[in-house]
N, C-alpha and C positions, 0 to 999 in steps of 0.2 A: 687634433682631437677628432675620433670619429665618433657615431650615432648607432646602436645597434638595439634594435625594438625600445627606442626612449630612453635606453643609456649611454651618455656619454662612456667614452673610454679612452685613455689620452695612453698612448703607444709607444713605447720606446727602441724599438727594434726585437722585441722577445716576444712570444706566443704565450699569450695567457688563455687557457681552456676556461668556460662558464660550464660547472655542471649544474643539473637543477637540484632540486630540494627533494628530490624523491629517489636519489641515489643512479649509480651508476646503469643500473639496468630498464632507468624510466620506465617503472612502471610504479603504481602509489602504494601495491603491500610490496611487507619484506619479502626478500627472497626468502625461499622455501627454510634452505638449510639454517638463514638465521634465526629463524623463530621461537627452534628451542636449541640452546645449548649444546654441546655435547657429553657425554660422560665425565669425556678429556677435561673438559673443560672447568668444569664443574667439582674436579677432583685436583686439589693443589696441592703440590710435596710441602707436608710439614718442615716446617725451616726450624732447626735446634741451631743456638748460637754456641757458635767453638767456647769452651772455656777447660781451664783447668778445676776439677772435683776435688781432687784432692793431690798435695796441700793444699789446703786454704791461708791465704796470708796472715802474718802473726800466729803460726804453729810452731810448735815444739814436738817435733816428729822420735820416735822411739830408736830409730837407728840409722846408721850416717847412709845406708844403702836402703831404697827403698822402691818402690809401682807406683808412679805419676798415674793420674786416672782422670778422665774430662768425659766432655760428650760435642758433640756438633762434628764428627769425623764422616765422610762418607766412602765407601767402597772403594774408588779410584782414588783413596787420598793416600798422602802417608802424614804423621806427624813426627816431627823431630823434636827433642828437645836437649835445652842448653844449660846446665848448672853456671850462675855466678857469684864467685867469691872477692876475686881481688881482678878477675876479666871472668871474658864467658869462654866456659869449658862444656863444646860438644859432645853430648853419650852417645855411646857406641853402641846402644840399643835397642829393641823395634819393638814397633807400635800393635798390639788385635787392636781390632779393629770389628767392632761387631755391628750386626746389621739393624741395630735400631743408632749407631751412631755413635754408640758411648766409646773410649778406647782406654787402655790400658797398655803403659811403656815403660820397661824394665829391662837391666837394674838402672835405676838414675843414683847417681854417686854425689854423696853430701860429706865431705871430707875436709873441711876447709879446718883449719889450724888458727889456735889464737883467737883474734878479733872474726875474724873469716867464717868461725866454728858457730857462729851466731847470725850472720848475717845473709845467708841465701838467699839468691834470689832463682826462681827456676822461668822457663821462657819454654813455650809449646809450641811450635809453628805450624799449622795447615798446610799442605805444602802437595801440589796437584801440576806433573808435567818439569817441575824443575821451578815452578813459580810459586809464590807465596802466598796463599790462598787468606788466612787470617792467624794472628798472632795473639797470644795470649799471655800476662805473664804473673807470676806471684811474688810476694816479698817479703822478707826476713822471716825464712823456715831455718828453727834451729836444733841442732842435734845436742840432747845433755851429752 
């Protein structure tokens, strides 16, 4: 244990730095640049959360083909989406994608037969680089 201006400090082979209480630049005001903010700073990107607009879950949608429509997309994104009936069936589709974030993707195909013809479920993926940015899904959209 050593003594350094009245404190003890017990040592274990590592470098511990003491800075004081008035920051790195020792002096007692802030530095210049932090005092006020900067514009940057001050200005944060609106965060919209991915989701699907429409369908909304428990619809009965007017035709077996239809425009999946959400919002929380951004510029560098793509979204994919997957029809399931009896497994999930990826559409062959593409996404606008507009610059307040909302997107629309079409045609998305509601075809399912029987029990199937009722039970949709549709899935939106975010999807930035090849990686899965956020996931969305809806359930039991059905076509008369």
């Amino acid at each position: 244990m050593k003594s350094l201006n009245g404190f003890n400090i017990l040592v274990f082979g590592i470098t511990i730095g003491i800075l004081s209480g008035t920051g790195c630049n020792q002096k007692s005001k802030p530095h210049p640049e932090s005092e006020k903010p900067s514009q940057q700073q001050i200005q944060q990107p609106v965060s919209t959360t991915f989701a699907i607009t429409y369908p909304t879950s428990n619809t009965v949608v007017d035709r077996d083909i239809i425009t999946v429509r959400g919002t929380g997309a951004q510029p560098n994104t793509t979204v994919e989406i997957d029809v399931f009936t009896d497994q999930w069936y990826a559409q062959n589709g593409a996404a606008e994608i507009s610059s307040d974030g909302s997107w629309a993707y079409s045609p998305c195909y509601l075809k399912g037969q029987g029990s199937y013809k009722l039970h949709h479920n549709i899935r939106a993926r975010l999807m930035q680089n090849g990686q899965q940015m956020a996931v969305m899904t809806v359930y039991d959209i059905a076509v008369p």
